[in-house]
C-alpha positions as CSV (number, residue, x, y, z in Angstrom):
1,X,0.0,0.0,0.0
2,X,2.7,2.5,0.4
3,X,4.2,1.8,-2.3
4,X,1.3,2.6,-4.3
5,X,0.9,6.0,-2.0
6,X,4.5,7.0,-3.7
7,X,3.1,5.9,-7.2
8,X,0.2,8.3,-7.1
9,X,1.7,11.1,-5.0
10,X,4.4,11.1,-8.1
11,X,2.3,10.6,-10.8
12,X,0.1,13.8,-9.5
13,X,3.0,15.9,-8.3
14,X,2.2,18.1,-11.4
15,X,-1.4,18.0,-11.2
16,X,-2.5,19.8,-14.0
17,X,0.1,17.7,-17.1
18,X,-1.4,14.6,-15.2
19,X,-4.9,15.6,-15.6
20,X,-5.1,16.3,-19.1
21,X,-2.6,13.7,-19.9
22,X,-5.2,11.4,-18.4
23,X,-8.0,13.2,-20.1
24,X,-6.0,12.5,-23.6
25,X,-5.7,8.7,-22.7
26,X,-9.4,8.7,-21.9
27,X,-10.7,10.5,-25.2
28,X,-8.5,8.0,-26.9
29,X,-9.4,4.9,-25.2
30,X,-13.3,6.1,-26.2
31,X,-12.7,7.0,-30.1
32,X,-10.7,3.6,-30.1
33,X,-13.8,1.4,-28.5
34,X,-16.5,3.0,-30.5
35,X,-14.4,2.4,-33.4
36,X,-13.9,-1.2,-32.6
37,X,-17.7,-1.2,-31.8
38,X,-18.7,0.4,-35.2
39,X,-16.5,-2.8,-36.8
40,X,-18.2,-5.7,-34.7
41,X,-21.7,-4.1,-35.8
42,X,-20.7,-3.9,-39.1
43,X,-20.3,-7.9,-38.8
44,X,-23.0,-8.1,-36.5
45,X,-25.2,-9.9,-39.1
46,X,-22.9,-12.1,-40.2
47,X,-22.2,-13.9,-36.3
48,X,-25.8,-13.9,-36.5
49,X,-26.3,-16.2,-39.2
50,X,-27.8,-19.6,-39.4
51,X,-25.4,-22.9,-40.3
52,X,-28.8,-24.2,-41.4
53,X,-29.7,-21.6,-43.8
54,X,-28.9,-21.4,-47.5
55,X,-30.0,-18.3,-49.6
56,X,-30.4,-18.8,-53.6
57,X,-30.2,-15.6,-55.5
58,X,-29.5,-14.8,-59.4
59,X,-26.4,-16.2,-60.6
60,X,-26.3,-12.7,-62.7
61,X,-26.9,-10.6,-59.7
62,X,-28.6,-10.0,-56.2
63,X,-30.9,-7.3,-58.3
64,X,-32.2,-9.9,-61.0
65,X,-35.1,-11.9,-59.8
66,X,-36.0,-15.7,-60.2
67,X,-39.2,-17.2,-60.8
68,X,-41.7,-18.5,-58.2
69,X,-41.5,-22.0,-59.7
70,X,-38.0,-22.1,-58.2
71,X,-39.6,-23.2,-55.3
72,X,-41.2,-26.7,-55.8
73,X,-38.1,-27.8,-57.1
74,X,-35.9,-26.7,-54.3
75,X,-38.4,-28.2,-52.2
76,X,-37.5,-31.7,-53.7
77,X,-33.6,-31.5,-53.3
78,X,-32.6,-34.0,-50.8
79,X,-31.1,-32.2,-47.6
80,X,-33.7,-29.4,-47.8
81,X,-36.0,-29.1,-45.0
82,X,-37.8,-25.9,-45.3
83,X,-38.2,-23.3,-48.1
84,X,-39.4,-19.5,-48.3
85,X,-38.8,-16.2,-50.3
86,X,-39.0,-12.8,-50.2
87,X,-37.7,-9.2,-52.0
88,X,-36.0,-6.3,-51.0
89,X,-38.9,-4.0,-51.1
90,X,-36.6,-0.2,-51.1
91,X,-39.5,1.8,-49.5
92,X,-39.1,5.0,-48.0
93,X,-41.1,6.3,-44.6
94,X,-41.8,10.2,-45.0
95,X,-38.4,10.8,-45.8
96,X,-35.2,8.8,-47.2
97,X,-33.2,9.9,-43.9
98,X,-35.5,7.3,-41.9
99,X,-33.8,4.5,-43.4
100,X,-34.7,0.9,-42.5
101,X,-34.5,-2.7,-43.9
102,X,-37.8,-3.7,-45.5
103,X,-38.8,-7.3,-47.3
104,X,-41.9,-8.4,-48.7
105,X,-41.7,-12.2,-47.2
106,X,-44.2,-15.3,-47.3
107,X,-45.0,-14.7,-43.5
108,X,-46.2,-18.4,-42.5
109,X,-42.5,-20.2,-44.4
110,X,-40.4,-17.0,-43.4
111,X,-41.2,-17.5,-40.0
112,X,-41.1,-20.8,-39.5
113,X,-37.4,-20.3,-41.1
114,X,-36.2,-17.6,-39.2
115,X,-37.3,-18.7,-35.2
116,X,-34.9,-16.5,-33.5
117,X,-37.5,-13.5,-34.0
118,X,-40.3,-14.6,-31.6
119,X,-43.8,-12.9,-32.1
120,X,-47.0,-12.9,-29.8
121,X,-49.1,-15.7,-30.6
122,X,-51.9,-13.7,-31.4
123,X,-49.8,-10.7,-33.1
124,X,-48.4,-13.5,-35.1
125,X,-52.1,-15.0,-36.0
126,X,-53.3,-10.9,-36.6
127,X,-50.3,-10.5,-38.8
128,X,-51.4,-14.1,-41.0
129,X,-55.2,-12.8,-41.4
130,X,-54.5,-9.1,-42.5
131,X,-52.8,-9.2,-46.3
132,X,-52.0,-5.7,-45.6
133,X,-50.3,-6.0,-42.4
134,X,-46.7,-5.7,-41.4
135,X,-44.5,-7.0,-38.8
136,X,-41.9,-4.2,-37.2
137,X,-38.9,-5.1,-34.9
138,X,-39.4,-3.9,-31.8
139,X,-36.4,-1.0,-31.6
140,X,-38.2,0.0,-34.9
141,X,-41.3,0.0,-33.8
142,X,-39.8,2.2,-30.7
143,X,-37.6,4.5,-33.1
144,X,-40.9,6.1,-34.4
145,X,-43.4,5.2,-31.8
146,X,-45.0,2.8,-33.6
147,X,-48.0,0.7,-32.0
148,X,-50.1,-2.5,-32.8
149,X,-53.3,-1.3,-35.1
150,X,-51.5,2.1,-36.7
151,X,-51.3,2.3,-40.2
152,X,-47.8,3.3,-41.9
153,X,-47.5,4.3,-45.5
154,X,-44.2,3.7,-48.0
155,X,-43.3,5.5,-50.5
156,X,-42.1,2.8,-53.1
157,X,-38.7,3.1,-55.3
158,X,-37.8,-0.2,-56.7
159,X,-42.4,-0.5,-57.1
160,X,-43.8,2.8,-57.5
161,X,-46.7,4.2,-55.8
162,X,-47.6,4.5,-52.0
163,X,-48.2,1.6,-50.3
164,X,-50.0,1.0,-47.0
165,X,-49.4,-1.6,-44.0
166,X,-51.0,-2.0,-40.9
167,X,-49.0,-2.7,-38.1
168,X,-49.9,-6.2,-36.9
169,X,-46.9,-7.4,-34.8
170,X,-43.8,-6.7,-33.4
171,X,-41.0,-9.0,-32.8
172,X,-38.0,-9.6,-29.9
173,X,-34.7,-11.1,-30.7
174,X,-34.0,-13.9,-29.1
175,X,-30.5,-13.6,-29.4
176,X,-28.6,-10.8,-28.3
177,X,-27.3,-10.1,-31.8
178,X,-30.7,-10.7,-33.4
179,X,-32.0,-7.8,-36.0
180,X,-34.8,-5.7,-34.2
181,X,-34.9,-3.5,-37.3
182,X,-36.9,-5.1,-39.9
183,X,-40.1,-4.4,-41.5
184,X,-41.7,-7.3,-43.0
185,X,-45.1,-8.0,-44.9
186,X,-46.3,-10.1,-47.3
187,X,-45.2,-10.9,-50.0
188,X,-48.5,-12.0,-51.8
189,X,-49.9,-8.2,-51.0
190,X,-46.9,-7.2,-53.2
191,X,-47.6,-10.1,-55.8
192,X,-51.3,-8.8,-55.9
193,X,-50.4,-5.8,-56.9
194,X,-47.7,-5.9,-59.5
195,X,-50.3,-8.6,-61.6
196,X,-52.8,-5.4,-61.6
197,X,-50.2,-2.7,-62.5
198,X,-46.5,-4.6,-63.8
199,X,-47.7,-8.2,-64.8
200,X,-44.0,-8.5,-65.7
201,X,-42.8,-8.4,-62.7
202,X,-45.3,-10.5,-61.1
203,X,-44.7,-14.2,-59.5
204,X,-40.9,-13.0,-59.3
205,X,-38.7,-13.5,-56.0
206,X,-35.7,-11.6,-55.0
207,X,-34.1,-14.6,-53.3
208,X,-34.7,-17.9,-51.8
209,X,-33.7,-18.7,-48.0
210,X,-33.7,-22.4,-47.5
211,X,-33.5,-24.7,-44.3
212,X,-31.2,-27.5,-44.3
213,X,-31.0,-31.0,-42.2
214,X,-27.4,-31.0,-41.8
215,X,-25.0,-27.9,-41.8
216,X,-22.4,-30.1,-43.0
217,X,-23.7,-31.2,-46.1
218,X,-24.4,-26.8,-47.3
219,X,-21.4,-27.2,-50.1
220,X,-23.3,-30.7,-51.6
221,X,-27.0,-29.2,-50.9
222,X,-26.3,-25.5,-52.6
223,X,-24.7,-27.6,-55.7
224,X,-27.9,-29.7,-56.4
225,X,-29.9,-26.9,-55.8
226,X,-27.3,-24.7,-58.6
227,X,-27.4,-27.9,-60.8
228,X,-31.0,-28.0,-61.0
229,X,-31.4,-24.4,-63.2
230,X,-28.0,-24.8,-64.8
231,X,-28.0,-23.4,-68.1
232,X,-31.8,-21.9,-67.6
233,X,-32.5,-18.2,-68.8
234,X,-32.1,-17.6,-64.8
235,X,-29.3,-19.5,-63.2
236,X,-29.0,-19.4,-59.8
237,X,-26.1,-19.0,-57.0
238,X,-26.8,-20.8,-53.2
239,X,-24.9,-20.1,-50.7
240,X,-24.7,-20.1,-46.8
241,X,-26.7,-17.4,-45.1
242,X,-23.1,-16.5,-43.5
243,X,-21.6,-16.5,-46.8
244,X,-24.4,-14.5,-48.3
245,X,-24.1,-11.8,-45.5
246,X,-20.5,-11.5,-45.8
247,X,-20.7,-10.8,-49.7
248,X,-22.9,-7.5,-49.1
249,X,-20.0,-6.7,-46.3
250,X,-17.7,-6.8,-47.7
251,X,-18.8,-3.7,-50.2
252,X,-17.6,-1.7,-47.6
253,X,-14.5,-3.8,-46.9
254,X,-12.0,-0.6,-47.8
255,X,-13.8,1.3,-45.2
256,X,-13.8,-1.1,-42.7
257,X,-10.1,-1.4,-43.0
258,X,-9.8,2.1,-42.9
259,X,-11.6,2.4,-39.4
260,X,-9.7,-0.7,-38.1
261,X,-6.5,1.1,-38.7
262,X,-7.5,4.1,-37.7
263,X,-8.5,2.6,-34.3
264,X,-5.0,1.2,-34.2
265,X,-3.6,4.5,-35.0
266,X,-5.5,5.9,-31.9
267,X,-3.2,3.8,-29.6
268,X,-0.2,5.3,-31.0
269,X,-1.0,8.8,-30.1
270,X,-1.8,7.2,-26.7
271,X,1.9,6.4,-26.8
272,X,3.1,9.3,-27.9
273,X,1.2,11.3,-25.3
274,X,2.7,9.1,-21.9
275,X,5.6,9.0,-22.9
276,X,5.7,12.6,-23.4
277,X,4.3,12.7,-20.0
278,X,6.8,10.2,-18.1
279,X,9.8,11.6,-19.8
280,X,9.2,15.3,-18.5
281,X,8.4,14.1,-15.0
282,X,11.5,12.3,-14.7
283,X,13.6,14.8,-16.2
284,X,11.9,16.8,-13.6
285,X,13.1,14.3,-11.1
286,X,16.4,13.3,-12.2
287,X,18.7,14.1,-8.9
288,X,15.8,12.8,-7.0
289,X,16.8,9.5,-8.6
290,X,20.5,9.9,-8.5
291,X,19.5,11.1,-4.4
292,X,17.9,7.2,-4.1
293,X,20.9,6.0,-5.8
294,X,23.4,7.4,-2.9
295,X,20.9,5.7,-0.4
296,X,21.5,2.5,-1.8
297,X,18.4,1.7,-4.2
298,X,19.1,-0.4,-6.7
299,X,18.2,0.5,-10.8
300,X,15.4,-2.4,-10.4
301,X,13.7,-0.1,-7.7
302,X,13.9,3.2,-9.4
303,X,13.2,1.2,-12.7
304,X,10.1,0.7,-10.7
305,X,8.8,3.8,-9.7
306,X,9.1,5.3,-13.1
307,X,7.5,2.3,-14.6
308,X,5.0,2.1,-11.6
309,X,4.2,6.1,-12.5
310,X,3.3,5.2,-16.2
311,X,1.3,2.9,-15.1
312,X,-0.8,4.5,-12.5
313,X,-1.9,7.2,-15.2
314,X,-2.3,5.0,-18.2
315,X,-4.8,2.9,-16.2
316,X,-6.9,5.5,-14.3
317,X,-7.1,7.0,-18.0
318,X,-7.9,3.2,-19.2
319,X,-10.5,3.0,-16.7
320,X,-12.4,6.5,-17.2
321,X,-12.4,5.7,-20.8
322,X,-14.1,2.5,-20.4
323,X,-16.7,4.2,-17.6
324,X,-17.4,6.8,-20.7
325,X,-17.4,4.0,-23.6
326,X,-20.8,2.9,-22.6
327,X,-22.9,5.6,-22.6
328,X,-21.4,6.9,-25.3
329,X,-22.1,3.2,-27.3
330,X,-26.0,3.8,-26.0
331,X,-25.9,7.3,-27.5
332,X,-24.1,6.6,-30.7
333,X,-27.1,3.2,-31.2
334,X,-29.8,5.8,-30.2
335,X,-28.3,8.4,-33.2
336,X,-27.5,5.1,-35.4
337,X,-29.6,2.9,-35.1
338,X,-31.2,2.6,-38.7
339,X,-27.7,1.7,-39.9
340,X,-26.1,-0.3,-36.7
341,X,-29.5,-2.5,-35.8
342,X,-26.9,-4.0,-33.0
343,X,-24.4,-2.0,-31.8
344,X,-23.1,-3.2,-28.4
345,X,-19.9,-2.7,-26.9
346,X,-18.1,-6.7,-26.6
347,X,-16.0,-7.9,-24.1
348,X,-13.3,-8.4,-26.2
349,X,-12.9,-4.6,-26.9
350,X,-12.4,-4.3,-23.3
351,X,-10.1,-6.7,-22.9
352,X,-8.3,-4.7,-25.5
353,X,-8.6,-1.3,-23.8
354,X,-6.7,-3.1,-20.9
355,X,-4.1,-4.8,-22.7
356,X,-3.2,-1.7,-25.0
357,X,-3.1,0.5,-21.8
358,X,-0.3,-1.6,-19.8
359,X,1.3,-2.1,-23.1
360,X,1.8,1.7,-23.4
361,X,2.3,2.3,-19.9
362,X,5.3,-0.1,-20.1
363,X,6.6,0.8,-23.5
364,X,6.2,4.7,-22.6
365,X,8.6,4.2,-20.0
366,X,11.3,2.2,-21.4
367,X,13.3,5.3,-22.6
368,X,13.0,7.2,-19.4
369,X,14.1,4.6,-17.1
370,X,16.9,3.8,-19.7
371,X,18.1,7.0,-19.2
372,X,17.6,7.6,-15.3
373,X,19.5,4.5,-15.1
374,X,22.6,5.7,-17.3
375,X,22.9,9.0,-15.3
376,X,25.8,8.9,-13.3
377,X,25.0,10.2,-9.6
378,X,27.5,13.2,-9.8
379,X,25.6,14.5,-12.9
380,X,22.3,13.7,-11.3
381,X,23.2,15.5,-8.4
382,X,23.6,18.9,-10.5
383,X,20.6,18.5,-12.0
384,X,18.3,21.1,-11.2
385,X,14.6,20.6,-10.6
C-alpha cells in the first residue's frame, strides 16, 4: 500500500500535465472502442447467421429476380428441410433519412425459417389474417413510436406508388445479436399488386432462403440446388446465409479497413502522449533519482517507480475511458440505429482497452528509465529541478 501512495503522489505531483494527460488517454481509449464497436456491428449480421440456412439468389446478380417456380423444385432436393422467399422491397417512410431494412416475405415459411424473432401468438395469428399487415422489430417500432393497429405508409422506389401496412406485430430477438430493425409483410400483398399494374414483374422472387437437415452437407446441398437451373434463362447461386451476408459486407471492406486502422492509430497517439508525459516528469526528477541511488536503491527499484508512474496514469485513463465508452455506445445506437441494428460494446474490446493501456504504460517508460539508469550520480546531483 505505500508503495502505491509514492506511485500516485508522483504521478500527480504536477497535477495539471497529469490531468489532461489522463484526459487524452481517456478521449483515446473512447474514439478507439467505438471504433472497434462500429466494426463488430458492421459484422453483426454475419455472427448472427444460421449454419442451417442457405439463400439462392441470381447467378447474374442479387438485383435480378427468379421465378416462383423455383420453389417446388428446391423443395425436392434432398437435404432441404424448409423453403421461403422474399424481395428487398426499397420503400421509404416520410423521408429517405428514416432509413430501415424492408422485405416483402411469405410470413407463414419465413417465420417458421427464421425462429430467433419470436412474435406474440396472437400478433403473429393478426399479422397471418390481414394481407396488408406488417410486422416491425421492436427498436423500430420504438424509433418512431409505432404501435399495434396504426397504419404506416411507403413510398415505393424499386415498385412505384404508395403503399400502406397495418402494423400487426412486433417481434423480440431472441439472441442478443438478433436484428430488431426489420419491417416485413407479405409478399403475396406485393404479388397482388404488381399482376394489376407490372404483370411482368409478377410471380418474381428476390431470393430464396432455404433450411437445411445438416450444416455439414451446405457445399453438396447449394450444388444440387445450382445444378438444377444450370444453363436456364435464370441461373442461380446458393450459398450459406453467413456466406451470403459476408458478400454485401464486404462492399464496404476498404472502409472497414480504414476504421480498423484508424483505431490502431488511436493507440499510438496514446503512446506518444505518456511518454511525453513520463519523460518530462522524470527529467523533472532526475537528482531525486540519482539522491535514491546514494541511499542505496538499486536501478530495479527506481526502474520501478518510473514504470509504476506510467502505469498508474495509463490505467486510471484506461478505466475513465471504459466508464465513458458505454454511454457513449447507448448514445451513438440511439443516433444510429437505422444503420447499426446491434451496436453493443463486446468484451473483447475491453479486454483490448486493458491490454493496450499496460502495453503503453510499459513501452512509454522504457526510454525514461533507460536513461535515469545511465545517469551517473555526480551528474544527477547537479541537476536542477
Amino acid at each position: 500500500m505505500q508503495i502505491l501512495k509514492i506511485l500516485f503522489k508522483n504521478a500527480f505531483r504536477h497535477k495539471l500535465r497529469t490531468g489532461l494527460t489522463i484526459l487524452s488517454i481517456t478521449i483515446a481509449l473512447l474514439a478507439f472502442g467505438l471504433l472497434r464497436t462500429v466494426v463488430n456491428a458492421w459484422y453483426a449480421g454475419v455472427e448472427a447467421s444460421s449454419a442451417y440456412r442457405l439463400v439462392t439468389r441470381n447467378a447474374v446478380s442479387i438485383i435480378f429476380s427468379l421465378p416462383l417456380s423455383y420453389k417446388d423444385r428446391i423443395r425436392q432436393v434432398e437435404g432441404v428441410s424448409e423453403v421461403s422467399w422474399g424481395n428487398w422491397f426499397g420503400g421509404i417512410y416520410i423521408d429517405e433519412k428514416n432509413f430501415f431494412a424492408n422485405f416483402a416475405v411469405d410470413a407463414k415459411t419465413y417465420f417458421d425459417l427464421y425462429r430467433e424473432y419470436a412474435i406474440p401468438d396472437d400478433q403473429k395469428i393478426a399479422f397471418f389474417r390481414d394481407r396488408k399487415g406488417f410486422v416491425a422489430g421492436r427498436k423500430l417500432a420504438r424509433r418512431f413510436g409505432w404501435k399495434i393497429g396504426d397504419t404506416i405508409v411507403l413510398k415505393g422506389t424499386i415498385y412505384p406508388g404508395n403503399w400502406e401496412f397495418v402494423l400487426r406485430g412486433i417481434y423480440r430477438g431472441r439472441e442478443p445479436n438478433a436484428d430488431e430493425t426489420v419491417f416485413m409483410f407479405h409478399w403475396d400483398y406485393l404479388n397482388e399488386s404488381l399482376k394489376k399494374t407490372a404483370p411482368t414483374r409478377a410471380d418474381q422472387v428476390g431470393f430464396y432462403m432455404i433450411g437445411i437437415q445438416d450444416p455439414a452437407r451446405a457445399i453438396s446441398v447449394s450444388g444440387n440446388i445450382d445444378g438444377l437451373f444450370k444453363n436456364s434463362f435464370a441461373e442461380t447461386i446458393t450459398e450459406t446465409e453467413k456466406a451470403f451476408t459476408l458478400g454485401f459486407v464486404a462492399m464496404s471492406d476498404t472502409i472497414i479497413t480504414a476504421i480498423e486502422l484508424v483505431s490502431f492509430v488511436v493507440i499510438i497517439i496514446i503512446l506518444a502522449v505518456v511518454a511525453n508525459t513520463v519523460g518530462m516528469s522524470v527529467r523533472e526528477r532526475t537528482n531525486e533519482y540519482a539522491v535514491f541511488k546514494t541511499l542505496g536503491f538499486g536501478g530495479w527499484r527506481i526502474a520501478g517507480l518510473i514504470l509504476g508512474e506510467s502505469i498508474v496514469i495509463t490505467m486510471m485513463g484506461c478505466a475513465v475511458g471504459i466508464a465513458a465508452t458505454f454511454p457513449a455506445a447507448t448514445a451513438f445506437a440511439a443516433a444510429m440505429g437505422a444503420y447499426f441494428p446491434v451496436f453493443k460494446v463486446e468484451p473483447a474490446t475491453i479486454w483490448l482497452d486493458i491490454v493496450f493501456s499496460l502495453s503503453v504504460g510499459i513501452l512509454a517508460a522504457i526510454i525514461p528509465v533507460y536513461r535515469t539508469l545511465k545517469v551517473k550520480i555526480a551528474d544527477g546531483l547537479r541537476m536542477i529541478e
